[in-house]
C-alpha positions in Angstrom: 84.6 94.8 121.3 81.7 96.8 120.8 83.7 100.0 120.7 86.4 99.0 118.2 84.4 96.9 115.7 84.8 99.2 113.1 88.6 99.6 113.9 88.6 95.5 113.6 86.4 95.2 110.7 88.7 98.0 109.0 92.0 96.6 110.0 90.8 93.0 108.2 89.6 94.8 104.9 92.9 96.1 104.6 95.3 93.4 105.3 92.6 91.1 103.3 93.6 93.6 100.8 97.4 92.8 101.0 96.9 89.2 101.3 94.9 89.5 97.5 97.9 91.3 96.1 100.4 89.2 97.4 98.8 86.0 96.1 98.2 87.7 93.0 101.7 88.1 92.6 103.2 85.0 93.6 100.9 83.5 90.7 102.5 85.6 88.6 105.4 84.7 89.5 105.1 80.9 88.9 103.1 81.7 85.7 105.9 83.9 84.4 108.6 80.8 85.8 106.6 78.1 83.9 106.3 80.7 80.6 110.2 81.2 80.8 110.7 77.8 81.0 108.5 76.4 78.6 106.2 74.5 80.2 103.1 76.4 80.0 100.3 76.4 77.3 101.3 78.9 74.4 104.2 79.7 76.2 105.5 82.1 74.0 108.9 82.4 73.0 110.4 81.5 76.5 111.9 85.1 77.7 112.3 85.5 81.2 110.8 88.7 81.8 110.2 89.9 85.7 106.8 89.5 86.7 105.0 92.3 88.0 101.2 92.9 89.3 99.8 96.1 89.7 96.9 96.6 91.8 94.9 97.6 89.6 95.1 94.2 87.8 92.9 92.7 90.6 89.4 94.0 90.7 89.8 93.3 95.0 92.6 95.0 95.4 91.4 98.5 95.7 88.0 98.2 96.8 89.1 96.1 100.0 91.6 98.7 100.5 89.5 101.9 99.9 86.7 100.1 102.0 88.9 98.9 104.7 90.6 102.5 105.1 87.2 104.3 105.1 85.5 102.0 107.8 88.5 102.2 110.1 88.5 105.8 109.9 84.8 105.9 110.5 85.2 103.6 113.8 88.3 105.8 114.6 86.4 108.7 114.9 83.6 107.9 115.9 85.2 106.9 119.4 87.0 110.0 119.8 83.3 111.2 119.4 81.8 109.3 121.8 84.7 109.8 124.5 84.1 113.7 124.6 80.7 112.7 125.5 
């Protein structure tokens, strides 16, 4: 465990990451099904329009994912460093 903490601790980050983006979406998408339908606060005029998230739109998103890649790549090579030892 020791070893590959970083590698865990990486691995998390990133499908945190995912797991932000895809919950951010399927809000969204029930926001954008309520608008359509009318049932949401200054709705609008009711067009159905496909909801789409970009990851930018989250302020978690990318950091996660840029922090989660850099760690696990840090862990990564740091045991292939201490192997050759």
């Amino acid at each position: 465990m020791k070893g590959r903490f970083y590698e865990i601790i990486g691995t998390i980050l990133v499908i945190f990451s995912g797991v932000l983006y895809t919950i951010d979406r399927f809000g969204n998408w029930i926001g954008s099904g309520l608008s359509s339908n009318g049932l949401a606060t200054f709705s609008g005029q009711g067009t159905l329009n496909k909801p789409w998230i970009d990851p930018k739109d989250n302020a978690f998103v990318i950091p996660f994912l840029v922090v989660g890649i850099m760690v696990f790549l840090y862990g990564f090579v740091r045991n292939i460093i201490s192997r050759d030892r």
